[in-house]
Backbone of each chain as ProteinMPNN parsed JSONL, in Angstrom:
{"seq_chain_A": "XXXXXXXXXXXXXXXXXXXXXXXXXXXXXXXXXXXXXXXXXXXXXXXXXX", "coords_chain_A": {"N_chain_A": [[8.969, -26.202, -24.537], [11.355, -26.21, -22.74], [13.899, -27.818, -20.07], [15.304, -26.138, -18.325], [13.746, -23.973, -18.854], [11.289, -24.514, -17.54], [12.268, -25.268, -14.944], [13.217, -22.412, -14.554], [10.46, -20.903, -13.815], [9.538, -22.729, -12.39], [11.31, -21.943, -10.109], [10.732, -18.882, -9.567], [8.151, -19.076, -9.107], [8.695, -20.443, -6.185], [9.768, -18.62, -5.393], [8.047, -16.089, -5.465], [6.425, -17.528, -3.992], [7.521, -17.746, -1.376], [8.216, -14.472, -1.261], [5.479, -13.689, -0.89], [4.989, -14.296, 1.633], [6.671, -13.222, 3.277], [5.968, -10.395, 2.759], [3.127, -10.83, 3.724], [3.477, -11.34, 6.269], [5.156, -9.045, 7.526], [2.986, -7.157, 6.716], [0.935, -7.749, 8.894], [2.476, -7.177, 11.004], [2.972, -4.425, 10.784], [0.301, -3.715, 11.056], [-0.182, -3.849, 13.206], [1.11, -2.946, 15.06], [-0.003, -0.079, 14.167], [-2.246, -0.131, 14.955], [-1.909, -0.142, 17.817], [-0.659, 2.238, 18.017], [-2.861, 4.064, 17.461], [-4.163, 3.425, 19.189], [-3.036, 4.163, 21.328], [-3.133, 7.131, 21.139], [-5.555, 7.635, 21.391], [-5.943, 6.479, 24.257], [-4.292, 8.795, 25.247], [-5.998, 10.731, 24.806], [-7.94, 10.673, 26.343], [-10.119, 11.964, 29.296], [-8.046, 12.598, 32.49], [-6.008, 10.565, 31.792], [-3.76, 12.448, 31.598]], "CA_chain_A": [[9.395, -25.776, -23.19], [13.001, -26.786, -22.257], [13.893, -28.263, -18.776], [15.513, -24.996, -18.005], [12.533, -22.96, -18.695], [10.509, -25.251, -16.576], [13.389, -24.725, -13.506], [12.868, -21.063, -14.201], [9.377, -21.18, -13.595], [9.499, -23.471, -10.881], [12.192, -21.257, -8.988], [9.93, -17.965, -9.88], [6.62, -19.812, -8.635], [8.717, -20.67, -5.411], [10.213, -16.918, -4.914], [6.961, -15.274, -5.505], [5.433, -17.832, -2.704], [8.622, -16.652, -0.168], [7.785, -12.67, -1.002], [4.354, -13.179, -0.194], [4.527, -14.769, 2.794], [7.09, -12.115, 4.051], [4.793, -9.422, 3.038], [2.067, -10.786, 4.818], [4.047, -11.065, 8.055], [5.048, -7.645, 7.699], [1.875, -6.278, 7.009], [0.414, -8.287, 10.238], [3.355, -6.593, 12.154], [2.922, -2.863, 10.929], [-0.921, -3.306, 11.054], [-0.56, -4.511, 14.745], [1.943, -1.54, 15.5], [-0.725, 1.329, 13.564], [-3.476, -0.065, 15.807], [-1.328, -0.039, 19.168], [-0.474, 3.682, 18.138], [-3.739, 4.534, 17.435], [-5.094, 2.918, 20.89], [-2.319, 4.972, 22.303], [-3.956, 8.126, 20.855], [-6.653, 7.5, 21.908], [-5.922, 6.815, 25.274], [-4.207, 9.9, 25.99], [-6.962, 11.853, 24.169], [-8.89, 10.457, 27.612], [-9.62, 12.706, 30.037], [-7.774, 11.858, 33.384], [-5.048, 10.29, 31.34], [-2.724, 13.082, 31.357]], "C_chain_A": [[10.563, -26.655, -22.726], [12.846, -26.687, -20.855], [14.484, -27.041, -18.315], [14.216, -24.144, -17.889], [11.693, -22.954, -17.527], [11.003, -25.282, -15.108], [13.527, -23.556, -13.259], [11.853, -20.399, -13.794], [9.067, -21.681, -12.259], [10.581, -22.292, -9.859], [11.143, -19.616, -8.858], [8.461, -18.408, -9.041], [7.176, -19.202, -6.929], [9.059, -18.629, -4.362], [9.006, -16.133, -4.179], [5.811, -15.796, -3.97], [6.944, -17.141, -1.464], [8.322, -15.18, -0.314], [6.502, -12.766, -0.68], [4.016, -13.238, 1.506], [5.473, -13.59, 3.987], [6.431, -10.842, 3.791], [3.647, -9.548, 3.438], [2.387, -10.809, 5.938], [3.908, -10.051, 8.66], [3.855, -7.065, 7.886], [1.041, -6.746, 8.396], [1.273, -7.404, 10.953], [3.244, -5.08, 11.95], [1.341, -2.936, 11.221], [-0.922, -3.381, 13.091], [0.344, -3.077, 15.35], [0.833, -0.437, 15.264], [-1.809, 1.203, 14.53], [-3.205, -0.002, 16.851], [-1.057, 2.03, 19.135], [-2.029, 4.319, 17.89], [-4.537, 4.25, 18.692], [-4.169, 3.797, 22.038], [-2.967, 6.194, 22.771], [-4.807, 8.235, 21.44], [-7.054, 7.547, 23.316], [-5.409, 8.31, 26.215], [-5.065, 11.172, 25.533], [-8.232, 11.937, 25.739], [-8.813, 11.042, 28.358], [-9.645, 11.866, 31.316], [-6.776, 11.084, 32.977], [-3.735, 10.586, 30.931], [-1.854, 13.054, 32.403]], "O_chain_A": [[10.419, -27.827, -22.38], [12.073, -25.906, -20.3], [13.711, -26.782, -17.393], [13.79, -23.722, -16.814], [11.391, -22.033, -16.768], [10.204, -25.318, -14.173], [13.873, -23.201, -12.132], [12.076, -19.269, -13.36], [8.489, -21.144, -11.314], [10.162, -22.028, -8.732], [10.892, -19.364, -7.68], [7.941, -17.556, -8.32], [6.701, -18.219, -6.361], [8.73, -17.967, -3.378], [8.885, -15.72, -3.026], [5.001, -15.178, -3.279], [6.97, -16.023, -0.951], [8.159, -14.63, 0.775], [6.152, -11.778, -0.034], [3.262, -12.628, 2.264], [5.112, -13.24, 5.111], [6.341, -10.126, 4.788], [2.961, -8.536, 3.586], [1.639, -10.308, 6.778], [3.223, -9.759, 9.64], [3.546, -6.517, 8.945], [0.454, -5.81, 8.938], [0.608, -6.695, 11.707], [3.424, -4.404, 12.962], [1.03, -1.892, 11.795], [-1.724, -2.909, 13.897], [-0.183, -2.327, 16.171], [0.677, 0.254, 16.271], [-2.337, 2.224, 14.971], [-4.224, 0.261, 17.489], [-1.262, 2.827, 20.051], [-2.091, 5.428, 18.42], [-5.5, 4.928, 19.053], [-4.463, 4.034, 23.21], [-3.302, 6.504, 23.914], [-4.833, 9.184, 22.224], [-7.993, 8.209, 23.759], [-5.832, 8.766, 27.277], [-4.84, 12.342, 25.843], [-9.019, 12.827, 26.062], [-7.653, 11.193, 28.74], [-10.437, 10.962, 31.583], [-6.306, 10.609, 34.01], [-2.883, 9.906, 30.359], [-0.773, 13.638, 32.323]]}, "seq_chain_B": "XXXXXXXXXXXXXXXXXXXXXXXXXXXXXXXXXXXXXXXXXXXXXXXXXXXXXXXXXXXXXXXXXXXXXXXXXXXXXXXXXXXXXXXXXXXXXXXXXXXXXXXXXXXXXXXXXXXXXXXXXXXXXXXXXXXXXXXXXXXXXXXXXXXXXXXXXXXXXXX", "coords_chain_B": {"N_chain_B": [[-0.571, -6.204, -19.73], [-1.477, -3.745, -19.171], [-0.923, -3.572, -16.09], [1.778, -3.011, -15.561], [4.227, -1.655, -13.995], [5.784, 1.765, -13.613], [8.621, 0.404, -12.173], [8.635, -1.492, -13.021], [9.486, -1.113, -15.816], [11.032, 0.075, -15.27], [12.874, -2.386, -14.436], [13.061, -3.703, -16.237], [14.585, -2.631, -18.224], [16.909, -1.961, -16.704], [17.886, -4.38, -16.765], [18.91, -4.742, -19.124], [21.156, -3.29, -18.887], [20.567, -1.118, -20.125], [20.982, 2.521, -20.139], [18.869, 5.48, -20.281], [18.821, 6.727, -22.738], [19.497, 4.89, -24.403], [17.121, 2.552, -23.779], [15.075, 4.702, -24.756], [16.249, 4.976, -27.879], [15.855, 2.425, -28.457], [13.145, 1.634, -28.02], [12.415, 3.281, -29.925], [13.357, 2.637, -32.578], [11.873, -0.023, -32.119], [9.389, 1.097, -33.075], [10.08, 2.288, -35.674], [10.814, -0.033, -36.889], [8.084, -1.474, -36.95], [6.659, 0.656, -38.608], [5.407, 3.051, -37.181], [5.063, 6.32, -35.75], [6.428, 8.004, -33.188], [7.605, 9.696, -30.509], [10.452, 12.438, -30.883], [13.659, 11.088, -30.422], [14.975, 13.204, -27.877], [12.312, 13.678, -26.622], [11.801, 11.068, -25.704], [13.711, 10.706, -24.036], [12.843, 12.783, -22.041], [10.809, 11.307, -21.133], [10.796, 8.902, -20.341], [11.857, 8.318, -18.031], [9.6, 9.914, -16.168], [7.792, 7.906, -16.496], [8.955, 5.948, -15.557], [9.09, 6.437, -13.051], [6.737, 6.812, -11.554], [5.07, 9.085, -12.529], [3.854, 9.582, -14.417], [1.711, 7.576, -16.829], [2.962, 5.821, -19.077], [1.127, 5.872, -22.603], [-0.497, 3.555, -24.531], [0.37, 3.057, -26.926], [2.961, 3.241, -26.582], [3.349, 1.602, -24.644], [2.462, -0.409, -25.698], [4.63, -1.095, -27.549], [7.23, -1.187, -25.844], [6.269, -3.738, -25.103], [6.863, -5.11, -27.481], [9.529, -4.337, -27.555], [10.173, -6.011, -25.493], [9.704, -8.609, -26.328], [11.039, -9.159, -28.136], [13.762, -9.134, -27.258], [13.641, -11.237, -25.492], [12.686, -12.985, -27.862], [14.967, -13.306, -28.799], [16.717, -14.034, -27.064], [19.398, -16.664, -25.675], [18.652, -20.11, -26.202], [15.876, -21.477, -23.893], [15.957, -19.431, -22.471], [13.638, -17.727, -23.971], [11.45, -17.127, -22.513], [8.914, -16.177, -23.0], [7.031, -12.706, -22.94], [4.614, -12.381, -21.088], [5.648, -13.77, -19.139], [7.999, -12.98, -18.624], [6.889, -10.171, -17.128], [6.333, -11.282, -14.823], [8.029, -11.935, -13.643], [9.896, -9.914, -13.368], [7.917, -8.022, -11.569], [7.867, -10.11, -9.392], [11.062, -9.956, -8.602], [11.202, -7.317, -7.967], [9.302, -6.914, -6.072], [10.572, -8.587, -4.408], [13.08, -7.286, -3.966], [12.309, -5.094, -2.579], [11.633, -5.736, -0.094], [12.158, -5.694, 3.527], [15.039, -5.806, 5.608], [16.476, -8.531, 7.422], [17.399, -6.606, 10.097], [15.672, -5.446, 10.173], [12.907, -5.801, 9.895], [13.151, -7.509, 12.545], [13.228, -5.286, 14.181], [10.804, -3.998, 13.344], [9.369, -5.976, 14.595], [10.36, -5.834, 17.565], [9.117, -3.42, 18.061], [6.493, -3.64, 17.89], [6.269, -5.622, 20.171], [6.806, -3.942, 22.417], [4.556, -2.33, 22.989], [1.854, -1.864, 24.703], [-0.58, -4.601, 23.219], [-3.614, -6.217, 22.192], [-4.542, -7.997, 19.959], [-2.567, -9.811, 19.361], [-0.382, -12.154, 20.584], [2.94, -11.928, 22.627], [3.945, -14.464, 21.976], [3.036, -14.705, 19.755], [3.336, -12.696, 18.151], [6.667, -12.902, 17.498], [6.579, -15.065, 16.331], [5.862, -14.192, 13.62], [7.59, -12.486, 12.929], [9.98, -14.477, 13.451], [8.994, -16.092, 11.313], [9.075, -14.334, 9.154], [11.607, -13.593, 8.751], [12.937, -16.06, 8.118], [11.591, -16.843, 5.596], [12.59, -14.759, 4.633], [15.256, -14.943, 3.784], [14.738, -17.491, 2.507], [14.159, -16.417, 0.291], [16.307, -14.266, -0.324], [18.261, -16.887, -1.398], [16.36, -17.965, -3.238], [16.661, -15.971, -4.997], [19.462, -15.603, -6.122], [19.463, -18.577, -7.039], [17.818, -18.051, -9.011], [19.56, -16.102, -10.356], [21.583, -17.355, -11.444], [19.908, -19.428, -12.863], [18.908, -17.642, -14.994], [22.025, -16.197, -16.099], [22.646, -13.964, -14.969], [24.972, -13.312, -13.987], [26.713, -14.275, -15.706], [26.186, -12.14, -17.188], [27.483, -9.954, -16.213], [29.908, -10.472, -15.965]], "CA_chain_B": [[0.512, -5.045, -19.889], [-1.749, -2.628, -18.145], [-0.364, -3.996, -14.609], [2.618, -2.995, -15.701], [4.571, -0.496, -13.474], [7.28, 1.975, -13.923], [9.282, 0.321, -11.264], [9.169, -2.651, -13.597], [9.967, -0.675, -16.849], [12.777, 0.577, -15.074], [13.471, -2.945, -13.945], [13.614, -4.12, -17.556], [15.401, -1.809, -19.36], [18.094, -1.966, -16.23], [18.323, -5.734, -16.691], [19.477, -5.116, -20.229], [22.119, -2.88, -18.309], [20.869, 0.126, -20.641], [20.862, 3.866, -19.908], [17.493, 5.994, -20.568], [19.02, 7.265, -23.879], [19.577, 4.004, -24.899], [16.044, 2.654, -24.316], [14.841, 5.997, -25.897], [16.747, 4.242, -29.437], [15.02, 1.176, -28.475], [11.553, 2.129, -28.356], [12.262, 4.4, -31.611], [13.943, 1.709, -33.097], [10.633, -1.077, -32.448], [8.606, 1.889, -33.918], [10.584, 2.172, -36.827], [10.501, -1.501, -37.248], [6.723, -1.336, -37.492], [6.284, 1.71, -39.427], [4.786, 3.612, -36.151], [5.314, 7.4, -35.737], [6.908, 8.474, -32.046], [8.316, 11.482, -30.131], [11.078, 12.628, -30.848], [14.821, 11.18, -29.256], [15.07, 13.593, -26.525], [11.073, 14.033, -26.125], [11.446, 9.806, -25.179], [14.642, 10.834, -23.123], [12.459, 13.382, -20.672], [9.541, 10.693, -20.695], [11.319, 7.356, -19.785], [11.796, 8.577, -16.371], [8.504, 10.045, -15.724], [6.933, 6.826, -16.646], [9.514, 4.969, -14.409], [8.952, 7.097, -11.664], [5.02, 6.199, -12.321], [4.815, 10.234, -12.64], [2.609, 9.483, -15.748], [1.512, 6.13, -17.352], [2.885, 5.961, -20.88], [0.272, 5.447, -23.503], [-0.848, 2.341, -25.24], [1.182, 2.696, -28.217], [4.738, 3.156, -25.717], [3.449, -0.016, -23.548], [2.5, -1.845, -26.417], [6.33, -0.206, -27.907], [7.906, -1.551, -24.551], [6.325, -5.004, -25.04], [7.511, -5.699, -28.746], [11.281, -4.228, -27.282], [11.369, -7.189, -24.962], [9.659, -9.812, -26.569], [12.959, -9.593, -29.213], [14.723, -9.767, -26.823], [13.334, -12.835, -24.946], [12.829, -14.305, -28.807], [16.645, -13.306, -29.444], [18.02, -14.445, -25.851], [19.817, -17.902, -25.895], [17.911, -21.208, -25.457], [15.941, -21.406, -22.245], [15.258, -17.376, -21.955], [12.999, -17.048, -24.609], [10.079, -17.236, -21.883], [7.804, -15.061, -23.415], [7.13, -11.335, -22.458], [4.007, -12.068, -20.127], [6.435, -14.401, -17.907], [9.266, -11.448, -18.355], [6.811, -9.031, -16.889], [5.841, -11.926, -13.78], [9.599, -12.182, -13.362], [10.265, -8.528, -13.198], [7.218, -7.785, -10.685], [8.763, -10.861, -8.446], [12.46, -9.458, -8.397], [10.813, -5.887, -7.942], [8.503, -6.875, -5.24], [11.724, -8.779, -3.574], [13.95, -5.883, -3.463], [11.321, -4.215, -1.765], [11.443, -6.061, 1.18], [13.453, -5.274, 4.357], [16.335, -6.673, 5.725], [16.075, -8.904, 8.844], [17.698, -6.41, 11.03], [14.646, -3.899, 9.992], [12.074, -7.046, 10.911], [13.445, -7.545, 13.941], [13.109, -3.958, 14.874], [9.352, -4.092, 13.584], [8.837, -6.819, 15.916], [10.183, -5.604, 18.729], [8.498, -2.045, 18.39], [5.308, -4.399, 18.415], [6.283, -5.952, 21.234], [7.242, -3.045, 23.165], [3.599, -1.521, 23.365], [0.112, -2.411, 24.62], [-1.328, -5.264, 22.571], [-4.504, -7.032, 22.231], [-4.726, -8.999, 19.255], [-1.526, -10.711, 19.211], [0.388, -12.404, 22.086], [4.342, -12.29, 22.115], [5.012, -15.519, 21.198], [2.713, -15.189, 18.07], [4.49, -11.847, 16.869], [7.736, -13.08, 17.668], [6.76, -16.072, 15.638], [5.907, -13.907, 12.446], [8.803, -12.234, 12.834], [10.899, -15.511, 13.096], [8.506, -16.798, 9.72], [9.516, -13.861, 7.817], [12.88, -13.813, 8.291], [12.849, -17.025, 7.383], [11.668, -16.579, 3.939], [13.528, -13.695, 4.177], [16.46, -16.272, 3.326], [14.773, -18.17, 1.08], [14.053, -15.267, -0.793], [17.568, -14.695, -0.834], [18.539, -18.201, -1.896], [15.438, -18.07, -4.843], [16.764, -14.747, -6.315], [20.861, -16.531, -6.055], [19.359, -19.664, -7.934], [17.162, -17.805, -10.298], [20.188, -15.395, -11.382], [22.236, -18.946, -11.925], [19.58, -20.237, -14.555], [19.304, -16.295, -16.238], [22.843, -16.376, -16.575], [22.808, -12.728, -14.791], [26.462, -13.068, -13.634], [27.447, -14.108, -16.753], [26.003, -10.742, -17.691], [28.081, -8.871, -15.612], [31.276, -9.916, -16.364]], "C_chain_B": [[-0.114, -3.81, -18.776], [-1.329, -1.927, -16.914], [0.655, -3.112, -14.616], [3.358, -1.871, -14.843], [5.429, 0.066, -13.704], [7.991, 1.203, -13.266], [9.543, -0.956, -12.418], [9.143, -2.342, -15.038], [11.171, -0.205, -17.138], [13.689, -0.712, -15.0], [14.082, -4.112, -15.181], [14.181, -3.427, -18.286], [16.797, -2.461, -17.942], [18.576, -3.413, -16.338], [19.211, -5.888, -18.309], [20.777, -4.405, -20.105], [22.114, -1.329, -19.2], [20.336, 1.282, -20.01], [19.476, 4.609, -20.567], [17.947, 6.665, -22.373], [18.687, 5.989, -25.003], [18.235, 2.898, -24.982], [15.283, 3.785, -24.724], [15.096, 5.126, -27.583], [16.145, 2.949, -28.832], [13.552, 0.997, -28.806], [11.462, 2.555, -29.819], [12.404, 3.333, -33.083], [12.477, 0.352, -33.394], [9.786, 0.096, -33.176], [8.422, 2.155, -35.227], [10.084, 1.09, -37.442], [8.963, -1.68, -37.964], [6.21, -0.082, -37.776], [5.306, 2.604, -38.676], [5.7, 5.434, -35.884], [5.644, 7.552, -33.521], [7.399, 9.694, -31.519], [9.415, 11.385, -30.602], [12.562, 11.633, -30.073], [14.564, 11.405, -27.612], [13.606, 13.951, -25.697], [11.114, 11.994, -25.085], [12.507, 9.709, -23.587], [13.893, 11.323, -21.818], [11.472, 12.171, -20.017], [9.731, 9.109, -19.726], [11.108, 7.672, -18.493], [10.566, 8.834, -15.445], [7.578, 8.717, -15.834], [7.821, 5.963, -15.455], [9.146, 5.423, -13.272], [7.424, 6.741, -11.376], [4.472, 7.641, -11.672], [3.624, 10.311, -13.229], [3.098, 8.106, -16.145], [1.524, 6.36, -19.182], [1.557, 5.204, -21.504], [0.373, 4.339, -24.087], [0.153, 2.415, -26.266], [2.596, 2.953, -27.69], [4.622, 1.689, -25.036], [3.392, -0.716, -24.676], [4.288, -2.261, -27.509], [7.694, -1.502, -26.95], [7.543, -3.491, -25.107], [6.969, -5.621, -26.087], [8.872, -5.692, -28.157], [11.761, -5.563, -26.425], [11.215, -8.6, -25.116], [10.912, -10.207, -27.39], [13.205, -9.73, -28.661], [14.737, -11.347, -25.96], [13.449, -13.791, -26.257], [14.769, -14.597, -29.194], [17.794, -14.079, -28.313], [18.035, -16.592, -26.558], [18.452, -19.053, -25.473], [17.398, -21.512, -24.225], [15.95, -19.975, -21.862], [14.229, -17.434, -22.417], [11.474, -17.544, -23.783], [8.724, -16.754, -22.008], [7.482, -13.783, -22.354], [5.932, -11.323, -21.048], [4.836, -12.638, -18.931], [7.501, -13.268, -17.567], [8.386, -10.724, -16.907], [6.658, -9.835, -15.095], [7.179, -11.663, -13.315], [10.018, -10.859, -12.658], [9.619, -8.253, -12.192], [7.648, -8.882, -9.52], [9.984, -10.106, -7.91], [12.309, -8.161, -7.949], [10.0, -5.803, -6.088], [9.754, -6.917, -3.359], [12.583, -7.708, -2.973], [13.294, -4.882, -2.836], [11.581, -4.352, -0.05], [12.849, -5.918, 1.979], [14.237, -6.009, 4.577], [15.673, -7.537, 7.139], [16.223, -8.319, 10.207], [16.062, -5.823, 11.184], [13.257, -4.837, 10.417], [12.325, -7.219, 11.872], [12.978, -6.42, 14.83], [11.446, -3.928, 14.726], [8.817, -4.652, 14.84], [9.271, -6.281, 17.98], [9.43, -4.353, 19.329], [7.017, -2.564, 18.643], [4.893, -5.056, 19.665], [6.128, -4.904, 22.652], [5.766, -2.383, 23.703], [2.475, -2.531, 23.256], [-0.505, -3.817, 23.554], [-2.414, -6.013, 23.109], [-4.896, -8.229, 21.511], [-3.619, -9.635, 18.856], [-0.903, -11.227, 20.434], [2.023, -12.337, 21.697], [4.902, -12.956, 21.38], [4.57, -15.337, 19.874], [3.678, -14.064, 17.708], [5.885, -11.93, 16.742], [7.847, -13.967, 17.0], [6.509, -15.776, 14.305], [7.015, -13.043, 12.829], [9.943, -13.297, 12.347], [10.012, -16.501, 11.514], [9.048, -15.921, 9.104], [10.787, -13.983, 7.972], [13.591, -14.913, 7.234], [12.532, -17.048, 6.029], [12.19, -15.775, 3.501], [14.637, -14.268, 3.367], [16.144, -17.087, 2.589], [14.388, -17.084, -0.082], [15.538, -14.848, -1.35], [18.264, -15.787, -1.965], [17.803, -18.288, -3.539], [16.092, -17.474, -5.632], [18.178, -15.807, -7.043], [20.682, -17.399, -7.22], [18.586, -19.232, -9.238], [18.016, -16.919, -10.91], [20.782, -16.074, -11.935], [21.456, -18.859, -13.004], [19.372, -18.726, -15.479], [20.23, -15.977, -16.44], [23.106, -14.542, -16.188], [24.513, -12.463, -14.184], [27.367, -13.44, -14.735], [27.693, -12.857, -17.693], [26.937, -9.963, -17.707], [29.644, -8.791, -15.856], [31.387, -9.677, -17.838]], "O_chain_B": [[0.492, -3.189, -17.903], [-1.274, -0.743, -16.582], [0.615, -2.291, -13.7], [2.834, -0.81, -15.181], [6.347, -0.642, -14.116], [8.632, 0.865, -14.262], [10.705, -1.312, -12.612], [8.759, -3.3, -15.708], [11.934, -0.048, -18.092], [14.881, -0.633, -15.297], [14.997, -4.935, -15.158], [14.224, -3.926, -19.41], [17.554, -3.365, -18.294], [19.732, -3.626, -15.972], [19.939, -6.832, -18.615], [21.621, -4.663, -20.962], [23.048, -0.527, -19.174], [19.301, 1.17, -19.353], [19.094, 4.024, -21.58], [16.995, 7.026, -23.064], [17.976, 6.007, -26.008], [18.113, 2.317, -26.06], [14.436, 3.221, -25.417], [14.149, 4.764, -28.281], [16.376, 2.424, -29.921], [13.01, 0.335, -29.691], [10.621, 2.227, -30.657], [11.799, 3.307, -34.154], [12.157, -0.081, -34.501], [9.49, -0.36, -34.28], [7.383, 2.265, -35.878], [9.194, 1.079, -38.293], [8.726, -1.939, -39.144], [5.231, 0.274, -37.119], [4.347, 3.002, -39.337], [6.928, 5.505, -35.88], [4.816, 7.055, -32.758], [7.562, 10.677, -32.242], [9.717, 10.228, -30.895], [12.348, 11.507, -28.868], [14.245, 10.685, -26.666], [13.574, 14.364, -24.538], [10.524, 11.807, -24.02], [12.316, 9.076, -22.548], [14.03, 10.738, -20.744], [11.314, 12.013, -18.806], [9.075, 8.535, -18.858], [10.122, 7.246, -17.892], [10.383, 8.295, -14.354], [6.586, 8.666, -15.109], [7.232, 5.391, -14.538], [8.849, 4.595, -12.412], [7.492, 6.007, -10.391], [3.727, 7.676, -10.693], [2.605, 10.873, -12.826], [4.197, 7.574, -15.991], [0.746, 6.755, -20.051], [1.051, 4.188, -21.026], [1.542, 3.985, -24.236], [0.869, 1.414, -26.265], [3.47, 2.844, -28.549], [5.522, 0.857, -24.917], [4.18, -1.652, -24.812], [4.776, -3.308, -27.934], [8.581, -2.256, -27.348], [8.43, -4.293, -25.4], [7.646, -6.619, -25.838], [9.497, -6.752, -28.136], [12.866, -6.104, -26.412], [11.862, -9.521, -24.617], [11.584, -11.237, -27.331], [13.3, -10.957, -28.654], [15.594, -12.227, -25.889], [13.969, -14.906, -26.215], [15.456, -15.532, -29.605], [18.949, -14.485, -28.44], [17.343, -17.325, -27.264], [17.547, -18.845, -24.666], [18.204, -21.828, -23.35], [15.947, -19.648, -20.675], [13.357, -17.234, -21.571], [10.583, -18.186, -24.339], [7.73, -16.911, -21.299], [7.666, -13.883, -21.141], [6.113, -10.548, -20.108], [4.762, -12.088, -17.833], [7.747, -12.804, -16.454], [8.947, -10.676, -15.812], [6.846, -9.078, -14.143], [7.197, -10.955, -12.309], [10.426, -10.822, -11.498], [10.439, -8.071, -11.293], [7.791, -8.274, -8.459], [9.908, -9.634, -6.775], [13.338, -7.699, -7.457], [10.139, -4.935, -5.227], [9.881, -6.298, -2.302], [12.717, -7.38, -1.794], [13.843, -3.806, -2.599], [11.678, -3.518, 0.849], [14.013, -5.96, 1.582], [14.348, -7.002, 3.857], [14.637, -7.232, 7.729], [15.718, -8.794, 11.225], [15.433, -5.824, 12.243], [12.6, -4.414, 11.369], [11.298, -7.023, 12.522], [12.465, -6.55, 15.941], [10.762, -3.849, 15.746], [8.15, -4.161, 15.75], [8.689, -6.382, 19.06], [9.155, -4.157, 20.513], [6.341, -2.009, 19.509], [3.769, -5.13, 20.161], [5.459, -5.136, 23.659], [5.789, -1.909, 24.839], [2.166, -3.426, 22.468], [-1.352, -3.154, 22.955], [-2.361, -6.46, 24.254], [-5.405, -9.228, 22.018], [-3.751, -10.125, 17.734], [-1.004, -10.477, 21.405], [2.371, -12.663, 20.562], [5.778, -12.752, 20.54], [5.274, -15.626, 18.907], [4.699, -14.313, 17.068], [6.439, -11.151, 15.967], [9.012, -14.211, 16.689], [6.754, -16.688, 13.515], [7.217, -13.826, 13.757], [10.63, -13.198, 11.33], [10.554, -17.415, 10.894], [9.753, -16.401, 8.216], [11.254, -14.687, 7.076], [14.299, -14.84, 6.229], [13.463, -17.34, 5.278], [12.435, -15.671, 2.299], [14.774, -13.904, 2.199], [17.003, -17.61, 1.878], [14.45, -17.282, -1.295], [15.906, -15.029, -2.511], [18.672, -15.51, -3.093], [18.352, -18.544, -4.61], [16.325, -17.897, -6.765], [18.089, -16.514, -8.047], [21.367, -17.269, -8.234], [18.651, -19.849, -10.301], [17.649, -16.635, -12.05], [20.845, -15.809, -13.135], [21.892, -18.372, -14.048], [19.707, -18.758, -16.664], [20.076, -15.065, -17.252], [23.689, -13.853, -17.025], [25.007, -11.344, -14.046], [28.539, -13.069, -14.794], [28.597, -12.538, -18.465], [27.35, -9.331, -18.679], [30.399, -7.823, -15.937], [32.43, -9.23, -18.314]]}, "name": "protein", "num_of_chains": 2, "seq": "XXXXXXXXXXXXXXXXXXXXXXXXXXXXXXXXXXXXXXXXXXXXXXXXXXXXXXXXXXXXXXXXXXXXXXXXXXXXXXXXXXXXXXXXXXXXXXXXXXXXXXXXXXXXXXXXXXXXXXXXXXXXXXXXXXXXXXXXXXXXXXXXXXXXXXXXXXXXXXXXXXXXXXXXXXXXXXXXXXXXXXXXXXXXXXXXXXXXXXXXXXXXXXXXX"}
């Protein structure tokens, strides 16, 4: 294993931790949006809410 | 190999900068090599795509096809590539996953469409503060890919 390999690895490791952590953001931020639209729904499904 | 997705069959063949004809003679070509019977040429021509598209999941003897095509080439690349094919495929599903993700304007806009309505389980500042985290790695995600095409020598590719 050459010091390159080992810097390709290491940069790959670090990537893979940066894409997760922006796809867990995201998914916190669309899950928090799907449940605000669905509480929307919901509310105007209420009667007296029209 | 199972894992394996079109998106990252497509994303290795396009890294070798070839055309679907051209892995078609690649595949045929490792087949050859090991005295393995295959479709046809233009039967591998219609199929490449459908497997990239992840229409249909090529068969064991195309994935296991696919893996010989790029361990050569990882054993054949210069000093310092030859990472072996399961790191290829980690590599590929990284760079695949990356290009997935949005831009910061398109985060921003998430966040504020979050903001904009009713909430309960978040307060402003927090979703305004995953917003301002992803971006943030948004940019080092940037920066990673930048430094990891440096040590694969992908701009040397290109010219």
């Amino acid at each position: 294993m050459s010091t390159r390999d080992d810097e390709i690895r290491r940069v790959v490791a670090e990537l893979d931790a940066h894409v997760a952590t922006v796809e867990a953001d995201l998914a916190v931020l669309k899950a928090l949006l799907a449940d605000n639209e669905v509480r929307e729904e919901e509310d105007l499904s209420q009667p007296g809410n029209c | 190999m199972t894992d394996v997705t079109g998106e990252i069959l497509r994303s290795w063949r396009q890294s070798q900068g070839w055309d679907v004809p051209r892995m078609a003679r690649e595949l045929r070509k490792a087949a050859r090599d090991s005295g393995e019977d295959v479709a046809a040429h233009h039967g591998l021509v219609k199929m490449i795509p459908q497997w990239e598209q992840g229409g249909r999941a090529p068969r064991e003897r195309y994935r296991l096809l696919y893996l010989k095509v790029f361990e050569d080439i990882a054993r054949d690349a210069p000093p310092g590539i030859a990472l072996g094919a399961e790191f290829a495929i980690r590599l590929a599903e990284v760079r695949a996953r990356a290009g997935r993700l949005p831009g910061p304007d398109e985060i921003r806009a998430l966040a504020a469409a979050a903001l904009a309505r009713p909430r309960e389980r978040m307060t402003p500042a927090e979703i305004r503060a995953r917003a301002a985290e992803a971006i943030a790695h948004l940019h080092e995600v940037a920066t990673k890919l930048a430094e990891l095409s440096a040590l694969l020598g992908d701009d040397e590719d290109k010219s």
